[in-house]
C-alpha positions in Angstrom: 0.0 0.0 0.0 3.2 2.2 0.8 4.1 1.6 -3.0 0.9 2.7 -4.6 0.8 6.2 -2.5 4.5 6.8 -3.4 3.5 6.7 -7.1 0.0 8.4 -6.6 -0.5 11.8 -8.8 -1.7 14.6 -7.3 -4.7 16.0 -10.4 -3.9 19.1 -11.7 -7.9 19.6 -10.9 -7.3 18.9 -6.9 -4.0 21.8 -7.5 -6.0 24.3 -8.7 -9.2 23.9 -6.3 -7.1 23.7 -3.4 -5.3 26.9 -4.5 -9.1 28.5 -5.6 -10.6 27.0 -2.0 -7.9 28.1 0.7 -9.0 30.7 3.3 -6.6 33.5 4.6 -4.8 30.9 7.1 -3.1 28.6 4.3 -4.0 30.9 0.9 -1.2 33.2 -0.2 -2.4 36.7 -1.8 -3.1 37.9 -5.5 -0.9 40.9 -5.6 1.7 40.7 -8.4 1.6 41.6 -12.2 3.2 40.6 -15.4 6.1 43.4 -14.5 6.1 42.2 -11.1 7.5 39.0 -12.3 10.0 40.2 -14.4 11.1 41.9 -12.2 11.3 38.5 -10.1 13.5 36.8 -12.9 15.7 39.6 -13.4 16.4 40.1 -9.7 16.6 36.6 -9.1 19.0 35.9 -12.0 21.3 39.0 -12.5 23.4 38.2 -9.3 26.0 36.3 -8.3 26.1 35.0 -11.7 27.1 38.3 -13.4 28.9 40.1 -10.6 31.1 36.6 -9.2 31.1 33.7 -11.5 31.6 35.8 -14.3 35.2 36.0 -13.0 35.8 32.4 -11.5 34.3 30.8 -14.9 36.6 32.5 -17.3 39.6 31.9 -14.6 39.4 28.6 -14.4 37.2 26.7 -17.5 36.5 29.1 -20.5 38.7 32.2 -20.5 37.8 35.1 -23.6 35.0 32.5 -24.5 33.5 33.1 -21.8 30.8 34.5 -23.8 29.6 31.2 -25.3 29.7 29.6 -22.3 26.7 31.8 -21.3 24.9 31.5 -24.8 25.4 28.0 -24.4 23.8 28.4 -21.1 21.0 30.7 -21.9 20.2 28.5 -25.0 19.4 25.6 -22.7 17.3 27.9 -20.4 15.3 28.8 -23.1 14.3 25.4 -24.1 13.5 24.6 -20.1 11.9 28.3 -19.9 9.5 27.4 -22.6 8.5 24.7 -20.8 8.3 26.4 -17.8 6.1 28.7 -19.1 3.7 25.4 -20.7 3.5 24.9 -17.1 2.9 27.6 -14.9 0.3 28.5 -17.2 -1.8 25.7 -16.8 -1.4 25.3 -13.3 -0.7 28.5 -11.4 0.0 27.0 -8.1 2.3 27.7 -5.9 5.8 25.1 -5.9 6.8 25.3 -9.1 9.1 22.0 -10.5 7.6 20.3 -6.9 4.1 21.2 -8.1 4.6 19.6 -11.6 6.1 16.7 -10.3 3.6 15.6 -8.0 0.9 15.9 -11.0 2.7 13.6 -13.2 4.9 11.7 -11.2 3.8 10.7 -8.2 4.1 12.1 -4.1 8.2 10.2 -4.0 9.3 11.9 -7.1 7.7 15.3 -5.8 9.7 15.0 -2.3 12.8 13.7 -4.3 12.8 17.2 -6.5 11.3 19.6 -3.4 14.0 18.2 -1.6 16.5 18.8 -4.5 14.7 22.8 -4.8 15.2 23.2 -1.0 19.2 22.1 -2.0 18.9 24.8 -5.5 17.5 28.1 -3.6 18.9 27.7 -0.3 22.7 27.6 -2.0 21.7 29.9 -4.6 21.0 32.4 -1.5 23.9 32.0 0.5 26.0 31.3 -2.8 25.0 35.1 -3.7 25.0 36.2 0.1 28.7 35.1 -0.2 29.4 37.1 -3.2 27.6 40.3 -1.5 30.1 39.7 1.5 33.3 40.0 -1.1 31.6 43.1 -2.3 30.7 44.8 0.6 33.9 44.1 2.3 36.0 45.7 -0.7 33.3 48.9 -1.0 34.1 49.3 2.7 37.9 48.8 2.6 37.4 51.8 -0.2 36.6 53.9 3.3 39.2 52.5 5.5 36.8 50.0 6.9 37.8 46.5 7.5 36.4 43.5 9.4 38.2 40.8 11.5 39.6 38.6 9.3 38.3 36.1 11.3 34.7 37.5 10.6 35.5 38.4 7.0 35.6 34.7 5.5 34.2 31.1 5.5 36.9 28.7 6.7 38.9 27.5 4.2 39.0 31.0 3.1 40.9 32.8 5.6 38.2 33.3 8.4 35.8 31.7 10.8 32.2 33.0 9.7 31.8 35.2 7.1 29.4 37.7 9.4 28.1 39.8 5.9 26.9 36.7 4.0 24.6 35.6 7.6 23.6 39.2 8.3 22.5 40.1 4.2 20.6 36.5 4.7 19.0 37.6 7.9 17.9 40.6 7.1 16.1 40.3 3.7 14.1 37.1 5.8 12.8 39.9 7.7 11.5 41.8 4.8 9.9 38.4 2.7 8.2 37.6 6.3 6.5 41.4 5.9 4.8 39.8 2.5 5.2 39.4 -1.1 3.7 42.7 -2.2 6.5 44.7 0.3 9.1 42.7 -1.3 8.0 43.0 -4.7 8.5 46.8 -4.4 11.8 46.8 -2.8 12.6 44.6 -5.9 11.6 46.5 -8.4 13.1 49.3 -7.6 16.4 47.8 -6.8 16.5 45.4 -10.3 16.0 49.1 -12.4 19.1 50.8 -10.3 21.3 47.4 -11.0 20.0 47.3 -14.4 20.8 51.0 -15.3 24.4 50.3 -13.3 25.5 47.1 -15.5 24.2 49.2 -18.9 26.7 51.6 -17.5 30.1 49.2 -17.0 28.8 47.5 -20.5 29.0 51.2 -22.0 32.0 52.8 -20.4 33.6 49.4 -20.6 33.3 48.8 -23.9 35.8 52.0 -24.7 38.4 51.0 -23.2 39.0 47.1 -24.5 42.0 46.0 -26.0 40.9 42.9 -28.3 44.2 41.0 -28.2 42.3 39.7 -25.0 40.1 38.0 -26.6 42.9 36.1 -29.0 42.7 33.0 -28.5 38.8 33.1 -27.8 39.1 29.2 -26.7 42.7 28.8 -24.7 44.1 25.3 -26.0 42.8 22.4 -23.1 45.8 22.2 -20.4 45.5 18.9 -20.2 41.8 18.1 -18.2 38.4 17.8 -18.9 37.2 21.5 -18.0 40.5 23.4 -18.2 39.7 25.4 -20.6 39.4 24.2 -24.3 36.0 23.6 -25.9 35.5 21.1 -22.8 36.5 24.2 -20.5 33.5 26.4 -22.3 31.3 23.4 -21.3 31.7 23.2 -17.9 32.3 27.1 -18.0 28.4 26.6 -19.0 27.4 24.3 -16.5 29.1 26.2 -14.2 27.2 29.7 -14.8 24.1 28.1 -15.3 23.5 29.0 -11.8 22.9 32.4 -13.3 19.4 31.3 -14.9 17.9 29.8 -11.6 15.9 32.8 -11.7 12.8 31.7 -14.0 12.4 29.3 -11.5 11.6 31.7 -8.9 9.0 33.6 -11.7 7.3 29.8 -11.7 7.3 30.1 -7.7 5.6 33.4 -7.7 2.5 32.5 -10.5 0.6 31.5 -7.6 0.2 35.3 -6.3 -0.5 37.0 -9.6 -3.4 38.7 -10.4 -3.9 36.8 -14.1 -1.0 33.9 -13.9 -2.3 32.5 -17.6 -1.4 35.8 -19.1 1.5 36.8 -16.8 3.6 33.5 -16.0 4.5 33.4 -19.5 5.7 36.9 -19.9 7.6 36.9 -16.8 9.3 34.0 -17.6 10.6 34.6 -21.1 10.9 38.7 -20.8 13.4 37.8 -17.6 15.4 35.1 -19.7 15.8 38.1 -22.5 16.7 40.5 -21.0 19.0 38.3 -18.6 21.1 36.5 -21.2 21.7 39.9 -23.4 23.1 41.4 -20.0 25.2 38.2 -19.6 26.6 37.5 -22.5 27.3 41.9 -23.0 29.2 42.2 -20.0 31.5 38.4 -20.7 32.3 40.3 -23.9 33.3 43.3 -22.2 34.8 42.0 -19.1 37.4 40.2 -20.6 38.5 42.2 -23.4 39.3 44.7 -20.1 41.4 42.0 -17.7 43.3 39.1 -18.9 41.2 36.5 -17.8 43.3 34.7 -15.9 43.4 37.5 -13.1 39.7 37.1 -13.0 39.1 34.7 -9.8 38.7 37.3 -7.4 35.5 37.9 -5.7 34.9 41.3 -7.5 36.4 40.7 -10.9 33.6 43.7 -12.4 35.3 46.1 -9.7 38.6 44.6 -10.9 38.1 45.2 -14.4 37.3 49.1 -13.7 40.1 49.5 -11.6 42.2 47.7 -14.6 41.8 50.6 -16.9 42.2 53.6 -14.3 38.2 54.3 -13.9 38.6 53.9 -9.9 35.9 56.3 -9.2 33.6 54.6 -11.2 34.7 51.7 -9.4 32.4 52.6 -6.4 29.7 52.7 -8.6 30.1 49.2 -9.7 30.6 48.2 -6.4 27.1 49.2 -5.5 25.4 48.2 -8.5 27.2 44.5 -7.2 25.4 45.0 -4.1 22.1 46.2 -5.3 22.0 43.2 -8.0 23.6 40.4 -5.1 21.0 41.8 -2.7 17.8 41.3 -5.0 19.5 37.4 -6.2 19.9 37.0 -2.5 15.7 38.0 -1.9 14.3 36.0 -4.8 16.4 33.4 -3.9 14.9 33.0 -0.4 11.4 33.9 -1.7 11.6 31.0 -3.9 12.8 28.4 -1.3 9.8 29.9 1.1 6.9 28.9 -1.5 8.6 25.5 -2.3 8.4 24.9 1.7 4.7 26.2 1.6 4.1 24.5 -1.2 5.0 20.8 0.3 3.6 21.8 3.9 0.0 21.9 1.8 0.8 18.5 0.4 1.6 17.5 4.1 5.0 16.4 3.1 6.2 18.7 5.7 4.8 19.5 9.0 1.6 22.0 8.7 2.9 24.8 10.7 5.2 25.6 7.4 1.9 25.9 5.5 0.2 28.6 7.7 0.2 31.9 6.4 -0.1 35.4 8.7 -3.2 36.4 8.0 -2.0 40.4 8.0 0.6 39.6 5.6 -0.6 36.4 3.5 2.8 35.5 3.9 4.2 31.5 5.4 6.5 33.5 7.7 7.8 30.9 10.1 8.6 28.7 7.0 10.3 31.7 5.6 12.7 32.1 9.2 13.1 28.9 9.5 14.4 28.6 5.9 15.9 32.2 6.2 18.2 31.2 10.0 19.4 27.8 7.7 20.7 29.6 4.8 22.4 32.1 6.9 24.3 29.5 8.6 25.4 27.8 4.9 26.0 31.1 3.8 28.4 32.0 6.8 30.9 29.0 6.5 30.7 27.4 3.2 32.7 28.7 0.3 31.0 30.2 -2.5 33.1 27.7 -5.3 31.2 24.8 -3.8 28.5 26.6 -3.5 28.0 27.6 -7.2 28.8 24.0 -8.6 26.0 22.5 -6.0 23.1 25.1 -7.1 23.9 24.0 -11.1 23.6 20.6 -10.8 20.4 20.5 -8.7 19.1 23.2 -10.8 20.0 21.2 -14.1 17.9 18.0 -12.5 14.9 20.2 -11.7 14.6 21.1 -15.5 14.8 17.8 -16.6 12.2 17.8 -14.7 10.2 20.2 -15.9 10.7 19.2 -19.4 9.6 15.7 -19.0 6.4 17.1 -17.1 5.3 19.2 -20.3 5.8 15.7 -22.6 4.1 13.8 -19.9 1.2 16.0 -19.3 1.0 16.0 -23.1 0.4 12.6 -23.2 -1.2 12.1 -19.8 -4.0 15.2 -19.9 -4.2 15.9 -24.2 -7.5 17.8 -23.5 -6.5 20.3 -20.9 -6.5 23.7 -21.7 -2.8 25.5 -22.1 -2.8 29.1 -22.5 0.9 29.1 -23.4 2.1 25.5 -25.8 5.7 25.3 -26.0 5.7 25.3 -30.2 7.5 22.5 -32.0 5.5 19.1 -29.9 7.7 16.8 -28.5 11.0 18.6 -30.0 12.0 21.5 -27.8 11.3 19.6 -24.5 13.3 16.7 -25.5 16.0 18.9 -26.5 16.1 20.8 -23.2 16.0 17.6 -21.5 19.2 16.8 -24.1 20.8 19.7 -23.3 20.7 19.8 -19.4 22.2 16.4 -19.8 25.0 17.5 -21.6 25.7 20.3 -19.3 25.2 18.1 -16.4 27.7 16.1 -17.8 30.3 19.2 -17.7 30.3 19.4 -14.0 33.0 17.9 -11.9 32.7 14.3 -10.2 32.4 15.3 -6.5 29.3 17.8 -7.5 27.8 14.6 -8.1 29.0 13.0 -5.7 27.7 15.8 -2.9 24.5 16.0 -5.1 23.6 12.2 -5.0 24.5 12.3 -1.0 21.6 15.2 -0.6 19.3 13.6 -2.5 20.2 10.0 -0.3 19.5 11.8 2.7 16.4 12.9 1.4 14.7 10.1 0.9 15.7 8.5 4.1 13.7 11.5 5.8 11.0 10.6 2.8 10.6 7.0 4.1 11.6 7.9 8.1 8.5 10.8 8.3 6.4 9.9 5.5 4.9 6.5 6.2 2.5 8.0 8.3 2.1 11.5 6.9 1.2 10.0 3.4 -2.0 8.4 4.9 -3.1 11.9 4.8 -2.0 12.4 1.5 -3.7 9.4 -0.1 -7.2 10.6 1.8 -7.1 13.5 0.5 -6.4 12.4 -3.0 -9.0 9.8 -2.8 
């Protein structure tokens, strides 16, 4: 009997009236727009990606070709953000790649991927909080203002806590407990000040290149899989495909927009736009300014404008770094909170994660209990491991998702889809394809560490939910 609920769907008809029928105790609020989610995607995925791993990727893997590494990157996002979009269309619940997953797969291969989201948006967050600590640290030392070095690092990386990553991680859980429409604001206006900053470094930048950096634009393999070569642009790929987690926060956030058939599908493809042009425009830039192998530092934008002798411009960037980590850092954290919320409702966590303040509509003690975890991951782990962890379990969720569009297909043919992913069966198998192949990029303890996580989850799975899915098959029944 334990088998049979393991494999049990959830119907996408019981999703969507248990998202129509909540009250204000376990129902999250209506509040967000087309340009609200945007905003979501852009915030979530100009970050870390843009301001850090633009400099460790083209140290270590792809060098000038950097570039191609993130059109490689953003082309496989676009396959899975089509899909996506299929998706979050036709059922606007809350729980994104969970959500889908339980509808076609079954309640053990929902935990399995909520489980594998918790592992994506909690080190995306404290991945970026990292990268906000590097930043903040160097905009200070600009004044004379320096930490402990003890305070000032993860061990391993010359300190004991890094203090900035757990405060930034702290703090914006305060604001997401205040409620999605408070956030939403903040975001907005913060994503238009980083996006008007990076247009700047992309501008001024752009003068002062010298294009013998760019020759060769594929350094010759030194030897390894990864180091550099056309193998090093793959994992260079793999590796910054961290940077496109954010249309997976847009998919998080359908749930609390005001027309989610109209507006999941614009939020999810206007952020991928406008995302990979800002990517792949400031690669170009960046390493036409600094040979790339002097770009694993943790500011390497800053770097670059101190390079060619712009150093009060360089505060600029530094801000702009902050302003773009800090809204990563808050969609990043508001994704995580809705994926928790999302598998409380299932009862596939405990119920008080599901409960929602009824001033704010928002689940805030699943949001500081998430919030308090990620701070503590964000205050002693270094941000290299962090960055290879969030792109593998972020590559498995949109195989995922791409299998769900070709099941659902198959499973549901009548059901209406405001958005189709054009092309039938092509484009989700060759997102599916392509995740694979970047997958395959990644180094051998990432899977290692991602295959551990994924073993612990399911001993929780089968330790907590032999009697919780009793529950779950009632309901279902």
């Amino acid at each position: 009997m334990l088998a049979s609920a393991l494999a049990t769907r959830k119907p996408i008809a019981a999703i969507l009236a248990q998202q129509d029928s909540g009250g204000t105790s376990t129902s999250l609020a209506r509040t967000l727009s087309a340009f609200s989610l945007v905003c979501i995607g852009v915030g979530a995925t100009i970050g870390a990606g843009i301001f850090v791993l633009t400099g460790t990727a083209a140290a270590q893997f792809a060098g000038p070709g950097l570039a191609l590494s993130f059109i490689i990157a953003g082309l496989a996002s676009g396959l899975v953000g089509l899909c996506y979009a299929e998706l979050a269309a036709m059922i606007p619940a809350p729980g994104s790649t969970y959500t889908y997953t339980y509808a076609t797969l079954g309640s053990m291969a929902a935990w399995i991927i909520g489980w594998d989201l918790v592992l994506e948006f909690a080190m995306a967050a404290a991945t970026v909080a990292v990268g906000w600590s590097g930043y903040a640290q160097s905009l200070a030392a600009d004044f004379g203002l320096r930490l402990p070095a003890a305070l000032a690092g993860a061990p391993g990386k010359g300190g004991i806590i890094d203090l900035p990553a757990a405060a930034i991680t702290l703090g914006l859980t305060l604001l997401l407990m205040r409620g999605a429409r408070d956030a939403a604001l903040s975001n907005a206006i913060l994503v238009a000040l980083k996006v008007a900053i990076i247009l700047a470094f992309v501008l001024v930048g752009a003068l002062h290149v010298r294009p013998e950096l760019w020759s060769p634009l594929v350094p010759p393999n030194e030897g390894s899989f990864g180091s550099f070569g056309w193998s090093g642009i793959l994992r260079g790929a793999g590796v910054v495909f961290f940077a496109y987690v954010g249309f997976e926060t847009v998919s998080c956030a359908v749930a609390e927009t005001r027309n989610p058939q109209r507006d999941a599908p614009i939020g999810l493809i206007g952020a991928l736009i406008v995302s990979t042009i800002l990517y792949v425009a400031v690669a170009i830039v960046l390493t036409g300014l600094v040979p790339y192998r002097l770009l694993n530092v943790p500011d390497p934008i800053a770097k670059a404008v101190d390079t060619v002798g712009l150093g009060g411009f360089s505060l600029v960037i530094k801000l702009g770094a902050l302003v773009g980590l800090t809204t990563s850092c808050l969609t990043a954290l508001y994704g995580q909170g809705r994926i928790f919320y999302a598998m409380a409702r299932d009862r596939l966590l405990p119920d008080a994660f599901a409960r929602v303040d009824p001033a704010t509509r928002a689940p805030r003690l699943g949001q500081a209990t998430i919030g308090l975890l990620t701070a503590l991951v964000a205050a002693f782990v270094p941000i290299d491991v962090l960055g290879e962890l969030v792109s593998i379990g972020t590559l498995f969720a949109f195989i995922l998702v791409c299998s769900a569009v070709l099941i659902l297909r198959h499973t549901e043919p009548e059901r209406t889809r405001p958005f189709r992913v054009p092309g039938g069966a092509l484009l989700p198998v060759l997102g599916i394809v392509g995740c694979l192949a970047l997958m395959a990029g990644l180094p051998a303890d990432t899977w290692i560490r991602l295959a551990v996580w994924l073993g612990l989850g399911l001993a929780i799975f089968f330790g907590y939910g032999r009697y919780r899915l009793r529950t779950v098959r009632g309901e279902q029944a």
